[in-house]
C-alpha positions as CSV (number, residue, x, y, z in Angstrom):
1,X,49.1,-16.1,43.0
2,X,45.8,-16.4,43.8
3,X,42.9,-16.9,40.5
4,X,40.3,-14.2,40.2
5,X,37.0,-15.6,41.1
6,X,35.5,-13.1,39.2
7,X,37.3,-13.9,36.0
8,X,36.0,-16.7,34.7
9,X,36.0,-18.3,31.1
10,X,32.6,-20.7,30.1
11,X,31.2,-22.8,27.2
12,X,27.8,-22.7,26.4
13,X,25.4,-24.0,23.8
14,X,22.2,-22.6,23.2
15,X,19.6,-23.4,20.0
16,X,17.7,-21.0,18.7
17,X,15.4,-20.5,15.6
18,X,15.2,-17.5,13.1
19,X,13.3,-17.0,10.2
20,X,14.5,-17.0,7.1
21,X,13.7,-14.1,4.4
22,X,11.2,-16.2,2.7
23,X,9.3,-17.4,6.0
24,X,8.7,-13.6,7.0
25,X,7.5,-12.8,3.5
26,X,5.4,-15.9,3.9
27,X,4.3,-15.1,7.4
28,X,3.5,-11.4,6.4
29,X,1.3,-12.4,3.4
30,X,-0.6,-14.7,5.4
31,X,-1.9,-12.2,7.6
32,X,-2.9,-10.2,5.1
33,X,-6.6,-9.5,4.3
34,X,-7.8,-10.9,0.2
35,X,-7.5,-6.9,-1.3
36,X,-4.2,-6.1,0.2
37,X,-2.7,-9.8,-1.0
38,X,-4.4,-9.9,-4.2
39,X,-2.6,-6.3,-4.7
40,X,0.5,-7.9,-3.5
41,X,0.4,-10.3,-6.7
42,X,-0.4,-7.7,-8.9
43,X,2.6,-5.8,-7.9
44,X,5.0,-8.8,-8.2
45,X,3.7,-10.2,-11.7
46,X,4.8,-6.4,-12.6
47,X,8.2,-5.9,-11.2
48,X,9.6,-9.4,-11.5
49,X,10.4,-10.1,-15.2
50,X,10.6,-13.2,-14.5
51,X,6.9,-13.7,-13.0
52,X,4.2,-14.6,-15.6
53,X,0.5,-14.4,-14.7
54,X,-1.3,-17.0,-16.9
55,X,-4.6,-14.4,-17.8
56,X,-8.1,-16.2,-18.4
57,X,-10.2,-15.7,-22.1
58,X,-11.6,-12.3,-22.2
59,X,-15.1,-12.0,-23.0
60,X,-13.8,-10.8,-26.1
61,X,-12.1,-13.8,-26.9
62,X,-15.1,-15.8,-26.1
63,X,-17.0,-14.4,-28.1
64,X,-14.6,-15.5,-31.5
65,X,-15.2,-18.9,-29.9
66,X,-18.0,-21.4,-31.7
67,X,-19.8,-24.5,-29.7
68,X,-20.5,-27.8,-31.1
69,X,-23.6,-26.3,-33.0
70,X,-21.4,-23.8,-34.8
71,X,-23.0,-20.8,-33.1
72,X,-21.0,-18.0,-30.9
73,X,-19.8,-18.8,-28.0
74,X,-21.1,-15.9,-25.6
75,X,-22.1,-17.1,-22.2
76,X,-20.4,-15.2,-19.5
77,X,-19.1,-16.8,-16.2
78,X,-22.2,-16.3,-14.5
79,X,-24.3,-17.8,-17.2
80,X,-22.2,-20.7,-16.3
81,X,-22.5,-20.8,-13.3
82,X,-26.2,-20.5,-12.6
83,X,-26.6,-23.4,-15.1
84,X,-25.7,-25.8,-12.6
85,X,-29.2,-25.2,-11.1
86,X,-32.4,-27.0,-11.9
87,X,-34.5,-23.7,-11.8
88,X,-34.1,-20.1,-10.3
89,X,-35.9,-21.5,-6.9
90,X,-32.5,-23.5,-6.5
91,X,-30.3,-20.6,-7.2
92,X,-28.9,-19.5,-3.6
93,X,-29.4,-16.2,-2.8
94,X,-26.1,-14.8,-3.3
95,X,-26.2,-15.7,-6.8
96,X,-29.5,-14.0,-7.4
97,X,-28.4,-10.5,-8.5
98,X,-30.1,-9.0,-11.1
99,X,-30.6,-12.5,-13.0
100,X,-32.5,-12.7,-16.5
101,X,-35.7,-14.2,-16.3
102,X,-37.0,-14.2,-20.0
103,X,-39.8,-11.4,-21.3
104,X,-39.1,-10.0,-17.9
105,X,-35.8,-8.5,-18.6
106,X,-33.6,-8.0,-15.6
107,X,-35.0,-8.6,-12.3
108,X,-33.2,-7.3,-9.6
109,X,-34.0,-10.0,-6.9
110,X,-30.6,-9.6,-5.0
111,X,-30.0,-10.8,-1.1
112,X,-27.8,-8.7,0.9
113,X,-25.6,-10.5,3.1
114,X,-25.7,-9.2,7.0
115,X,-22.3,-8.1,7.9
116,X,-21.4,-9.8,11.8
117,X,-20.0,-7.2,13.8
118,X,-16.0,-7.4,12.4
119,X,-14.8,-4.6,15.3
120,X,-11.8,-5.9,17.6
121,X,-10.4,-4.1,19.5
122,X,-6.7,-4.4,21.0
123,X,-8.3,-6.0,24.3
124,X,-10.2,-8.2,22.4
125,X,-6.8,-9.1,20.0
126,X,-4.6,-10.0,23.2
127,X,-7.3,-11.7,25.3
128,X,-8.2,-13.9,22.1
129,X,-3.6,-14.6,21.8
130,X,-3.6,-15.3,25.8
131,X,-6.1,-18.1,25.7
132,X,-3.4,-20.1,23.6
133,X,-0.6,-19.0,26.2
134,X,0.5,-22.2,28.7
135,X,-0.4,-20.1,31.8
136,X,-1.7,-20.9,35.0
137,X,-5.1,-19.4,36.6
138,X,-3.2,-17.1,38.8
139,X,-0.9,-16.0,35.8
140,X,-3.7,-15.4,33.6
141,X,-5.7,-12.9,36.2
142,X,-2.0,-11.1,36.2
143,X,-1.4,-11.1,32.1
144,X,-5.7,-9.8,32.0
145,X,-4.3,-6.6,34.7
146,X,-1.3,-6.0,32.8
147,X,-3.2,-5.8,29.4
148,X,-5.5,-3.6,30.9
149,X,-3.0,-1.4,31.8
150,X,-1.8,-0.9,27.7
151,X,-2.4,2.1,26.6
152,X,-4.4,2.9,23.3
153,X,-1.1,2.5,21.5
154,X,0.0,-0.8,23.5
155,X,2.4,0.8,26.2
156,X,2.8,-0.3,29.5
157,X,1.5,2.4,31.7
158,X,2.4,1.1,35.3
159,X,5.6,-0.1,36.9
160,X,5.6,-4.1,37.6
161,X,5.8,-3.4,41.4
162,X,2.8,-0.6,41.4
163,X,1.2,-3.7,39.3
164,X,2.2,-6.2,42.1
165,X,0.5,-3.9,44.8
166,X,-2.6,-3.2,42.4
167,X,-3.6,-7.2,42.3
168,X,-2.8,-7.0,45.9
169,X,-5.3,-4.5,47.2
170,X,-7.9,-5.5,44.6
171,X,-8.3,-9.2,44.5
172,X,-6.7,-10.1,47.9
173,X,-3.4,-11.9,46.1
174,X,0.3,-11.5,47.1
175,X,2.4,-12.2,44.0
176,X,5.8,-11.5,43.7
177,X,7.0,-8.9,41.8
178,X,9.5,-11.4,39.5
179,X,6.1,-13.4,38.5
180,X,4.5,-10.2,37.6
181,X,7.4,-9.9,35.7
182,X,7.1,-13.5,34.3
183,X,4.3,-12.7,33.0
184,X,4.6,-9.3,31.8
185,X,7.4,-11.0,29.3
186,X,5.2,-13.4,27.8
187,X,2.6,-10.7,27.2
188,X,6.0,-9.3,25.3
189,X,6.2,-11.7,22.9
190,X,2.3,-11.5,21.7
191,X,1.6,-9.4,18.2
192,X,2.2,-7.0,17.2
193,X,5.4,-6.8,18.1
194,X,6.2,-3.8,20.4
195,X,3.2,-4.6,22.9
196,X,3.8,-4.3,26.2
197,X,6.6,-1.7,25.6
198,X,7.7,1.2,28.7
199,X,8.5,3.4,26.1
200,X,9.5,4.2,22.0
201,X,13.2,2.4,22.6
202,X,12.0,-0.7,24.0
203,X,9.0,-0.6,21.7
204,X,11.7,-0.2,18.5
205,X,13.7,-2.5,20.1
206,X,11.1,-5.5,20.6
207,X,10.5,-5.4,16.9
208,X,14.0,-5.0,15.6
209,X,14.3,-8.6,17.9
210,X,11.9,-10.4,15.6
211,X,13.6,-9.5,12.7
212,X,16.0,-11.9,10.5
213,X,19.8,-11.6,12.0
214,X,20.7,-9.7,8.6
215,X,23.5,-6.8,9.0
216,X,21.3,-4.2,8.4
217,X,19.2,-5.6,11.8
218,X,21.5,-6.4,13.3
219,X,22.9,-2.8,13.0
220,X,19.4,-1.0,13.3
221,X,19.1,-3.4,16.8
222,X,22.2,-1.8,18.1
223,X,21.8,1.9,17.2
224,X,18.7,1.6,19.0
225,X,19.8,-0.4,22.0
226,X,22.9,1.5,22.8
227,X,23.0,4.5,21.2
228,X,19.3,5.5,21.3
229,X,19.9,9.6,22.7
230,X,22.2,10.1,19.8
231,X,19.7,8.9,17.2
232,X,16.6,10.8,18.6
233,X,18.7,14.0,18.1
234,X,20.1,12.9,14.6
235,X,23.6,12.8,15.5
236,X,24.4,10.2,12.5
237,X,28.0,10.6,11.9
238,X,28.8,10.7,15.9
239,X,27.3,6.6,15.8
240,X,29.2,6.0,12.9
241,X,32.2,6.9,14.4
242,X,31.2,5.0,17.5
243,X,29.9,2.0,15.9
244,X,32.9,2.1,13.2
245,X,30.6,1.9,10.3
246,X,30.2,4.0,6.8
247,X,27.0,6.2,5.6
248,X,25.5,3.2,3.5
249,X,25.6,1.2,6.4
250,X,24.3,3.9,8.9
251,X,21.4,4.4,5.9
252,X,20.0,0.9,5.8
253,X,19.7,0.5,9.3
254,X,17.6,4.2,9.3
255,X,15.7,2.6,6.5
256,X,15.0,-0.3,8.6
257,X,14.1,1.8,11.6
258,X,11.9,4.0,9.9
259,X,9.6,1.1,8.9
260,X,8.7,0.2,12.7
261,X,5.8,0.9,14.4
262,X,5.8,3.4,17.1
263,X,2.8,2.8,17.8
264,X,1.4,-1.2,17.8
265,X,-1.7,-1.2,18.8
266,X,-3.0,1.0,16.6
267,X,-2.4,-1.7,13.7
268,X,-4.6,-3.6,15.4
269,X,-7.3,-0.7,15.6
270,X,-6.5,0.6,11.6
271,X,-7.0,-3.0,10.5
272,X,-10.5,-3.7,12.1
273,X,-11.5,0.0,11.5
274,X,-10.4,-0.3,7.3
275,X,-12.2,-3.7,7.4
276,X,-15.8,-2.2,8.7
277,X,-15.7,-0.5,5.9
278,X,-15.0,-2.8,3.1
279,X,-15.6,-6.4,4.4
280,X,-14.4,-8.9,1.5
281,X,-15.1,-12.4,2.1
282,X,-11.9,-14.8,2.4
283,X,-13.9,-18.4,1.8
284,X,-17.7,-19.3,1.3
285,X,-19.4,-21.5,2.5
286,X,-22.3,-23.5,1.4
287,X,-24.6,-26.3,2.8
288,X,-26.9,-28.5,1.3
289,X,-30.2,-30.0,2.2
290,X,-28.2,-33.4,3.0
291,X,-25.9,-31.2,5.3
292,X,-23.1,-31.9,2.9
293,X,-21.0,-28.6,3.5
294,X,-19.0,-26.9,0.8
295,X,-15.9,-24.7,1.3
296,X,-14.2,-22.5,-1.5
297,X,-11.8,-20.2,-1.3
298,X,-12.3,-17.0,-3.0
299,X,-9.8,-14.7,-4.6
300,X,-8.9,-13.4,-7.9
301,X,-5.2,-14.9,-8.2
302,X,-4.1,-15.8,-11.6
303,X,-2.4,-18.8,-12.6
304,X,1.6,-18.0,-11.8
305,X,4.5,-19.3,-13.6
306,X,8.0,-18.5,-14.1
307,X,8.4,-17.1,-17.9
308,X,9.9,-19.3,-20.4
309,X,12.6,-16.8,-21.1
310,X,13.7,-17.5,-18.0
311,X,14.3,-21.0,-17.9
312,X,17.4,-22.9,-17.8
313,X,17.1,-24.1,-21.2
314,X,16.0,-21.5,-22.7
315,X,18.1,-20.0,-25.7
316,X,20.9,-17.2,-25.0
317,X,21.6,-14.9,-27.8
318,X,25.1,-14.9,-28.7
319,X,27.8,-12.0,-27.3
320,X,31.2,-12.9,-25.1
321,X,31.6,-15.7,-22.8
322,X,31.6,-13.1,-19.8
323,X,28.5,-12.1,-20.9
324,X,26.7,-15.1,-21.4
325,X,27.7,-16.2,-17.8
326,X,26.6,-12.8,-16.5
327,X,23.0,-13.6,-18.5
328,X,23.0,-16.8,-16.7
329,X,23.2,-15.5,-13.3
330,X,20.8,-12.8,-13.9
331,X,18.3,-15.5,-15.2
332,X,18.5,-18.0,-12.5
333,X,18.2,-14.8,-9.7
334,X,15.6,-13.7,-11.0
335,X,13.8,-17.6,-12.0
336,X,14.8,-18.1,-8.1
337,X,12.7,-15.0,-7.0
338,X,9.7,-16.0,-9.2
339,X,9.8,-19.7,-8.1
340,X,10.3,-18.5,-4.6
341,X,6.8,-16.0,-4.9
342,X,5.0,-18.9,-6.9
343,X,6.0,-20.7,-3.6
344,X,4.6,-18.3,-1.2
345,X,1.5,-17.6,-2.8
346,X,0.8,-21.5,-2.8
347,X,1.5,-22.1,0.7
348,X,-1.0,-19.1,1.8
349,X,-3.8,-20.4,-0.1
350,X,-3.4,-24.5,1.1
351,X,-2.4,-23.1,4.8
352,X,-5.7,-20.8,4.4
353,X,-7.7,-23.4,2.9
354,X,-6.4,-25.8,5.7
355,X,-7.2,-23.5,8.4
356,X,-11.0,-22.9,7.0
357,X,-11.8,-26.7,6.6
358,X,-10.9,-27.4,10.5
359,X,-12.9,-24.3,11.6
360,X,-15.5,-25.9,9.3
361,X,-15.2,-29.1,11.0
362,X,-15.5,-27.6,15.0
363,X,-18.1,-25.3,13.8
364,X,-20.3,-27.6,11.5
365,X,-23.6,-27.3,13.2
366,X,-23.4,-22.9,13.4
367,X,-22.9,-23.0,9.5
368,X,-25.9,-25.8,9.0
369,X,-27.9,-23.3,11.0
370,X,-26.3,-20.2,10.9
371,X,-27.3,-19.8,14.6
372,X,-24.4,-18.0,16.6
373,X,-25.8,-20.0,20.1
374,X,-24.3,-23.2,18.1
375,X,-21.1,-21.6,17.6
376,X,-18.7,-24.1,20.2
377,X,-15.7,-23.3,22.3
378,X,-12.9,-23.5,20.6
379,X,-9.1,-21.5,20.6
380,X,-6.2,-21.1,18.8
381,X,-4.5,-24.8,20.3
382,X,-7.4,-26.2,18.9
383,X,-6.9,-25.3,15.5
384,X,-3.0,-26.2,15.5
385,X,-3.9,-29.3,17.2
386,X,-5.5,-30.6,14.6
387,X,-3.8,-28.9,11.7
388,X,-0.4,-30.0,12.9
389,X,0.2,-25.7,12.4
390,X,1.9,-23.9,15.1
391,X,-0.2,-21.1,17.1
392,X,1.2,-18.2,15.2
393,X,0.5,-19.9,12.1
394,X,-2.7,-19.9,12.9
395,X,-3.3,-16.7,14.3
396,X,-2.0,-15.0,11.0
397,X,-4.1,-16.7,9.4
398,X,-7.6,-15.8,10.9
399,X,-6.2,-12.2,11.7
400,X,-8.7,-10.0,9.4
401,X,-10.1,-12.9,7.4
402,X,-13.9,-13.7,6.5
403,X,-16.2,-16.1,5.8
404,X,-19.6,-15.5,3.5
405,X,-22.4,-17.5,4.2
406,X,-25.7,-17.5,2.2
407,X,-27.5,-15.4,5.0
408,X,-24.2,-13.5,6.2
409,X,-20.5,-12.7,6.2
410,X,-19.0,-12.9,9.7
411,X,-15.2,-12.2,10.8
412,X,-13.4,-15.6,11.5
413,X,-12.6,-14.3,15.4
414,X,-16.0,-14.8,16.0
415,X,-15.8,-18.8,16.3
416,X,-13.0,-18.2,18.7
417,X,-14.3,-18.7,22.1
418,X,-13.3,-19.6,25.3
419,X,-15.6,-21.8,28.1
420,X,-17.5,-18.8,30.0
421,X,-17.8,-20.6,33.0
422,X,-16.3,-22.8,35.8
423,X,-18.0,-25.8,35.7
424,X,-16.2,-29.2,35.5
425,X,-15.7,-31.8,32.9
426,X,-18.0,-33.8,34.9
427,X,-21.0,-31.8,34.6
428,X,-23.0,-32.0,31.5
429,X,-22.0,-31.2,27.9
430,X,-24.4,-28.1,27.4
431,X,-22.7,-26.3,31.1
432,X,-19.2,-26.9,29.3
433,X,-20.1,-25.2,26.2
434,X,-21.2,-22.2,27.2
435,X,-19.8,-19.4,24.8
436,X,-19.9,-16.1,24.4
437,X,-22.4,-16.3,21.5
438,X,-24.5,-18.5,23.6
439,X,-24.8,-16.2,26.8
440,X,-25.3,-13.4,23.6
441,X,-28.5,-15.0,22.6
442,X,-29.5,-16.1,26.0
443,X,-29.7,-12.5,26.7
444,X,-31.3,-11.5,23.9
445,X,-34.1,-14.6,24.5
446,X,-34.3,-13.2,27.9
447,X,-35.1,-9.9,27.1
448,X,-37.7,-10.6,24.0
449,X,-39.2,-13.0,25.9
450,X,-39.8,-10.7,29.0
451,X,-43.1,-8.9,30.3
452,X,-42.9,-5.5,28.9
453,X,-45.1,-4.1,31.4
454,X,-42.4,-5.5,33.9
455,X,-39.1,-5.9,32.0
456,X,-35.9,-7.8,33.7
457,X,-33.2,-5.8,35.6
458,X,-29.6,-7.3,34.4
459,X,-29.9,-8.5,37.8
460,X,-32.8,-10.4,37.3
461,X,-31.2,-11.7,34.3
462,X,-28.1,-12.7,35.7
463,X,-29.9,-14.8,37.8
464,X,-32.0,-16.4,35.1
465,X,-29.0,-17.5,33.0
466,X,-27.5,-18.6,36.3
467,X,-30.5,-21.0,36.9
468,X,-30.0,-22.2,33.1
469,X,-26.5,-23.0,34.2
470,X,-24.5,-20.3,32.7
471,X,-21.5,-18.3,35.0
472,X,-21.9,-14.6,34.5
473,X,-21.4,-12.1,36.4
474,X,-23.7,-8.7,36.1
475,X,-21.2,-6.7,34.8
476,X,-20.9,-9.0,31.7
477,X,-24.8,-9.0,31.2
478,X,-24.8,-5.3,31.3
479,X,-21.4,-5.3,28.8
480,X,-23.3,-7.8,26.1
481,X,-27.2,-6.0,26.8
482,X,-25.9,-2.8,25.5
483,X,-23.7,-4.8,23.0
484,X,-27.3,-5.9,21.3
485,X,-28.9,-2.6,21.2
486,X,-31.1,-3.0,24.3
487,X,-31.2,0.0,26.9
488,X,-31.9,-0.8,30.5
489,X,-34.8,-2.2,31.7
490,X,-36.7,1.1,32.7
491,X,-36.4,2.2,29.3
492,X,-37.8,-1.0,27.7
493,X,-40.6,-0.5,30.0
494,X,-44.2,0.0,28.2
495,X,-47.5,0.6,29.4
């Protein structure tokens, strides 16, 4: 009797990496901005017992305190501070809040930081992801299309063959709808999770993908992938009969459901709108007349340890051997949990602090001057190149983050650039580092520099920057004129 060509039995091995519980915990308080992880700590040090937060000297405690002299101890942190200067005209301006200056009392003398524009918006979030994507030139005009076809909450609005026939008709190209496709998956896998979604299933179901392989997931994953109708109409008890699973089980995955977001790109949107409008600083920076530059990293985290109590040879007090052993378990789950958090926090602040200093290092001569035209092209690779870090390491770890200057505080995206035009290595070095912040304040140089009887068209400026070497098309000196405040040139016209 003939075999079945169609049955058919086959072995194969494929690799594949998952994060652990700790590593999303870790990943997840990377990305999150100084307030929200600060809170974060707070909230541990008080619902692990086993977490100890080492608290500083009050200023009450200081003040029992004596010096060498015998007096009181009372200077306060800031006191401290500012006596590392020689006098108050070496005092950077940031420090120079209401300082006391003798029989004149308080002197409010305070410099207010200039707040760079922090806005991103979801187009300016996946653009910024897709420069670090391996792609080829024709894939990445197809992955710019398909992200312009997201809707405000990241949802594919267009079939992959209408998208096929769009690029067609508009910039002359055949492609195939399977590399549409092609691409259209890697524009999947970009954060949030759930970009790129046809609808709330798939959406649900991208997320639920990234998530550990634990049962509750794994459950959640296949309510959602198979029995999606039922759910939407709350028919619980006809999955768990399908599924073969009890109420607890049919809760946690509903749990785990409930905390995905429907709506992706609107994270992105919430998180640059709540950060216009309380910008806190991640790291400082400071620079010398030697143009020695200094990096700190600010926060207000305590000093964390697990609590003596805790420790393995700490002292049990005596009851029954089933008890003790119980004690013992309960200790070292909960010692675990605080050494694994202690651990966490740590490798955030060194993979932050990491971060910052290469930044510092491709950037240097934008925070000797502070001038954006300075600022150099440089991406994501760049960063994980030299960091040894992978990509979405990195990307966590700029997301919402800040840097303070002494004559501003400006949103770590901002050093991200791409080359804006098409020249070749060959050509020289100032053609090959042309920026977005340097066709910004070419514009703007245009512009102030212009006869206001007889102001430039963006036509005319187009072709000025072209003659300076820059690529540009009108469209983008239009985009970055209004970006700077500046109305056309009729308007700017004066007689």
């Amino acid at each position: 009797m003939p075999m079945d060509k169609g049955l058919r039995l086959t072995q194969q091995q494929k690799q594949q990496q998952r994060l652990t519980p700790l590593q999303v915990r870790y990943v997840r308080m990377l990305e999150m901005p100084a307030p929200e992880f600060e809170e974060e700590v707070r909230n541990a040090v008080e619902e692990m017992p086993a977490l100890e937060a080492d608290s500083n000297e009050t200023t009450a405690e200081q003040a029992t305190l004596v010096t060498e002299d015998g007096d009181r101890f009372t200077e306060t942190d800031r006191d401290i501070q500012l006596a590392d200067y020689r006098s108050d005209d070496d005092i950077p301006d940031y420090l120079r809040n209401k300082l006391y200056r003798g029989s004149q009392g308080l002197v409010d003398d305070y410099y207010e930081p200039v707040v760079a524009d922090g806005g991103d918006t979801m187009l300016d979030a996946l653009n910024r992801q897709l420069a670090d994507q391996d792609l080829a030139d024709d894939q990445r005009l197809i992955a710019r299309y398909i992200i312009g076809n997201l809707d405000n909450n990241g949802y594919m609005t267009r079939d992959i063959a209408a998208v096929a026939d769009d690029l067609a008709f508009t910039e002359g190209k055949d492609f195939d709808v399977s590399e549409v496709r092609h691409v259209w998956d890697k524009i999947r896998q970009l954060d949030p999770a759930g970009i790129g979604a046809v609808d709330l299933r798939d959406c649900l179901l991208l997320q639920l993908k990234r998530l550990p392989r634990t049962v509750e997931n794994l459950t959640a994953l296949e309510i959602v992938r198979d029995y999606f109708d039922l759910f939407a109409k709350k028919h619980f008890r006809r999955i768990e009969t399908a599924m073969g699973i009890d109420q607890d089980q049919m809760r946690e995955a509903i749990n785990v459901i409930s905390r995905l977001n429907p709506k992706p790109a609107g994270q992105l949107e919430s998180a640059a709108t709540s950060a216009a409008h309380a910008v806190i600083p991640d790291f400082m920076v400071e620079a010398d007349p030697e143009g020695v530059l200094t990096l700190t990293l600010l926060n207000h985290i305590p000093e964390l340890s697990v609590e003596q109590s805790f420790m393995p040879d700490a002292p049990l007090p005596e009851s029954s051997e089933k008890a003790m052993a119980d004690a013992r378990v309960f200790r070292k789950q909960k010692r675990d949990e605080a050494s694994d958090f202690i651990r966490i926090v740590g490798m955030r602040q060194q993979t932050l602090f990491t971060v910052m200093s290469a930044i510092l290092k491709f950037q240097r001569d934008f925070f000797l001057t502070e001038d954006e035209s300075q600022i150099k092209p440089m991406v994501l690779r760049d960063i994980a190149a030299v960091t040894g870090l992978d990509l979405s390491v990195v990307s966590r770890a700029t997301q919402y983050k800040y840097v303070m200057t002494p004559h501003g505080i400006y949103p770590l995206k901002m050093f991200f650039n791409e080359r804006r035009n098409k020249q070749t290595d060959e050509e020289s070095d100032d053609n090959g580092d042309n920026t977005t912040p340097r066709i910004i304040a070419a514009i703007k140089s245009a512009i102030e520099g212009e006869d206001k009887s007889r102001p430039l068209s963006d036509e005319q400026i187009t072709a000025q920057l072209t003659s300076e070497g820059f690529d540009i098309a009108r469209r983008t000196v239009a985009k970055y004129r209004e970006k700077l405040g500046y109305p056309v040139a009729r308007l700017r016209k004066t007689i």
